[in-house]
N, C-alpha and C positions, 0 to 999 in steps of 0.2 A: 414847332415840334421839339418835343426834350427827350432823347436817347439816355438811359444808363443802362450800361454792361457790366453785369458781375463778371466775374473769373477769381478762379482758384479753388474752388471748391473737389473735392474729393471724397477717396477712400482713407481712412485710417485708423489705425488701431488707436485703444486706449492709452492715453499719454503724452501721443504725438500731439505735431502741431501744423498750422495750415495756415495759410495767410490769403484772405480775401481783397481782391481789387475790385473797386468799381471806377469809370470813366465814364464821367459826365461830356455830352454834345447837344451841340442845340441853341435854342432862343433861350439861352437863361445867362445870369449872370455869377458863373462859380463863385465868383470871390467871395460873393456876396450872400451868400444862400448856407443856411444851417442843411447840415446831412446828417443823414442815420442807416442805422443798422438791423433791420427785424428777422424774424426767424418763424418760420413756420412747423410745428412736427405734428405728422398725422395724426386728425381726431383730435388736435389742440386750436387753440386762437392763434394769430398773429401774436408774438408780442416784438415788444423793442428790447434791443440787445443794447445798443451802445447809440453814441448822439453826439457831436461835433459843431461847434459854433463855425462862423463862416472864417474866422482866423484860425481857429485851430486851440484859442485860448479857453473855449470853456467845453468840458466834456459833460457826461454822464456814460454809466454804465450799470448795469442791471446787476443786483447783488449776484443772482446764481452764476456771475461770469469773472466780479471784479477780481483781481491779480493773476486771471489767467487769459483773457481778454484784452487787448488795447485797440483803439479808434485814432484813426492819426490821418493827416488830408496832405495834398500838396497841389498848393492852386495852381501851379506852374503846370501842371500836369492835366488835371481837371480829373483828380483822380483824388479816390479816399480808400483808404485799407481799413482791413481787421486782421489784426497779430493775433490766433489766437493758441494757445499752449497749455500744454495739460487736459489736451479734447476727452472731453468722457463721455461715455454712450449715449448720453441725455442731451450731450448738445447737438445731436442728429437732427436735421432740418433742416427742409431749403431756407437758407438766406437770401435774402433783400436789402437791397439799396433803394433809399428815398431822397428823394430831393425835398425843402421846403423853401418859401420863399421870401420867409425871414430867415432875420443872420442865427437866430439859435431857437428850433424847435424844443429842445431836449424831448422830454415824454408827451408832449401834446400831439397824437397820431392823425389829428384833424390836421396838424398845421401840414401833411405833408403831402403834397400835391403833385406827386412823380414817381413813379413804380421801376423798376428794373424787372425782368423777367424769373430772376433767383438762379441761383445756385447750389446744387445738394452738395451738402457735408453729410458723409455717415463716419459714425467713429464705433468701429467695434468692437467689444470685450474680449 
């Protein structure tokens, strides 16, 4: 069994900012495993936000997000964030945390094999 928990999700005006926790448990092995970030908003697709190698040393991040956005882990923890700042109405979505089980998924949605339940972000005008 592999557990992830978001936290952090909210309410917030346009501008602000919110920081996303996920806490990985379970039969897996953090260290070692690429994580991400997706977003759902109503009557849209899934897509992927951001993407984390199993060190921490390779990212990606989805244009409509980069420089207000950042993806950061800490294995010690079993735990990966999203810093995100300068929320604007559009990034309204529940948020996802996925597990995969190579060291870096980035954009390949197949490779990811671990859901979290999500977290709503509304950010409003």
């Amino acid at each position: 069994q592999v557990q992830l928990v978001e936290s952090g999700g909210g309410v917030v005006q346009a501008g602000g900012s919110l920081r996303l926790s996920c806490v990985a448990s379970g039969r897996i092995s953090f260290d070692m495993s690429g994580m991400g970030w997706f977003r759902q908003a109503p009557g849209k697709e899934r897509e992927i936000v951001a993407a984390i190698s199993w060190s921490g040393g390779a990212t990606h991040h989805a244009d409509s997000v980069k420089g207000r956005f950042t993806i950061s882990r800490d294995n010690s923890k079993n735990t990966i964030y999203l810093q995100m700042i300068n929320l604007k109405p559009e990034d309204t979505a529940v948020y996802y945390c996925a597990h995969s089980g190579q060291r870096y998924a980035g954009t390949m949605t197949s490779l990811y094999d671990h859901w979290g339940q999500g977290t709503q972000v509304t950010v409003s005008s």
